[in-house]
C-alpha positions in Angstrom: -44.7 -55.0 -23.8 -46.7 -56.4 -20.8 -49.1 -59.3 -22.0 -51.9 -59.6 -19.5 -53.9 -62.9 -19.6 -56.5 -65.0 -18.1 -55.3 -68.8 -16.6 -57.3 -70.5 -19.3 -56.0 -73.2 -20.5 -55.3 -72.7 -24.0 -52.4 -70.3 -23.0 -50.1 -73.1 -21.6 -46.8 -73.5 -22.4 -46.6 -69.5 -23.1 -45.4 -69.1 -19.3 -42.2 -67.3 -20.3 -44.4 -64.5 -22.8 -47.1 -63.9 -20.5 -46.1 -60.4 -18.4 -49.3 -61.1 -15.4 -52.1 -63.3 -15.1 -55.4 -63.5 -13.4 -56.6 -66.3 -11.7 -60.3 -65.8 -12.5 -61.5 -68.9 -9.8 -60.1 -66.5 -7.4 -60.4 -63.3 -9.0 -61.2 -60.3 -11.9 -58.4 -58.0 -11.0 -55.5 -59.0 -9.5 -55.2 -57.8 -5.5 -51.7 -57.3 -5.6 -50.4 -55.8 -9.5 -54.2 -54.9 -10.4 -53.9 -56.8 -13.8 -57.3 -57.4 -15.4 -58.4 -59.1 -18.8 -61.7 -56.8 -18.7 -60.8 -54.4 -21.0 -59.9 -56.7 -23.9 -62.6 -59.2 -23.5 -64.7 -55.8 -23.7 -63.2 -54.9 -26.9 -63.7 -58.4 -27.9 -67.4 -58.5 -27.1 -68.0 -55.1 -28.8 -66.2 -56.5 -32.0 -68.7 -59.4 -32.2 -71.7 -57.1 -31.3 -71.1 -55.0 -34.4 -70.4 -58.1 -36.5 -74.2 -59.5 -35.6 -75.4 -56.1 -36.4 -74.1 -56.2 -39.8 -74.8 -60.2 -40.4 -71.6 -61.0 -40.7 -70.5 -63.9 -38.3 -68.1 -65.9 -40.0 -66.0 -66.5 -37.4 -63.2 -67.3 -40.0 -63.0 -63.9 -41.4 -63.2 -62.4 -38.1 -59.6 -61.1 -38.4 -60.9 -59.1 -42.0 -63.8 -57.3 -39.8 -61.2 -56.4 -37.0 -60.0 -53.4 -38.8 -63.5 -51.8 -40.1 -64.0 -52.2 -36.0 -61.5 -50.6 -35.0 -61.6 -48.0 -37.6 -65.2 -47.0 -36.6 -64.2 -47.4 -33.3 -61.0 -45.0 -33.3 -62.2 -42.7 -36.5 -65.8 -42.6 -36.8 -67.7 -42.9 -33.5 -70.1 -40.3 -33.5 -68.7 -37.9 -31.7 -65.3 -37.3 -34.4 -65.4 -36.3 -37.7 -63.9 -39.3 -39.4 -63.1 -37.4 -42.8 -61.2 -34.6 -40.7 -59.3 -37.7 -38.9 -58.4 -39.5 -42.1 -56.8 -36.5 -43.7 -54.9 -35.8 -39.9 -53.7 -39.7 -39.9 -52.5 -39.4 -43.5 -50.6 -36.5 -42.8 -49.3 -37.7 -40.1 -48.2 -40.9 -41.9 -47.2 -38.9 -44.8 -45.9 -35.7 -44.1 -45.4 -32.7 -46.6 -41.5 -31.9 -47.4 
């Protein structure tokens, strides 16, 4: 895996894990690799947009609302049938012999 980051500060010391990074004083996208942050920080933003919909912003439990997002996002937007895409994943995960 590639881990694409930001320069913020916080990330320090992870030098030898981090794959490309952005220097976002200078920068969104990187001129010469095109490595980006945008998409994650997209997810991220999404994730906390559907957590103030529902009243739910403890940001402790965030990591026990990150699967019902990503589970809506993935299985039920609107335009999938998310009871024909649970009984696909199961089989898949769970095949018949």
């Amino acid at each position: 895996s590639v881990i694409y980051s930001d320069l913020w500060g916080v990330y320090n010391g992870f030098d030898r894990l981090l794959g490309q990074t952005v220097n976002h004083s200078h920068h969104f996208v990187d001129l010469v690799t095109g490595a980006h942050t945008q998409s994650v920080e997209s997810m991220r933003s999404q994730c906390k947009e559907m957590m103030r919909k529902t009243q739910t912003t403890h940001s402790h439990l965030f990591l026990t609302y990150l699967p019902k997002f990503m589970w809506k996002k993935v299985i039920d937007s609107p335009h999938r049938n998310a009871f024909n895409n649970i009984i696909s994943s199961i089989v898949e995960q769970y095949p018949l012999i």
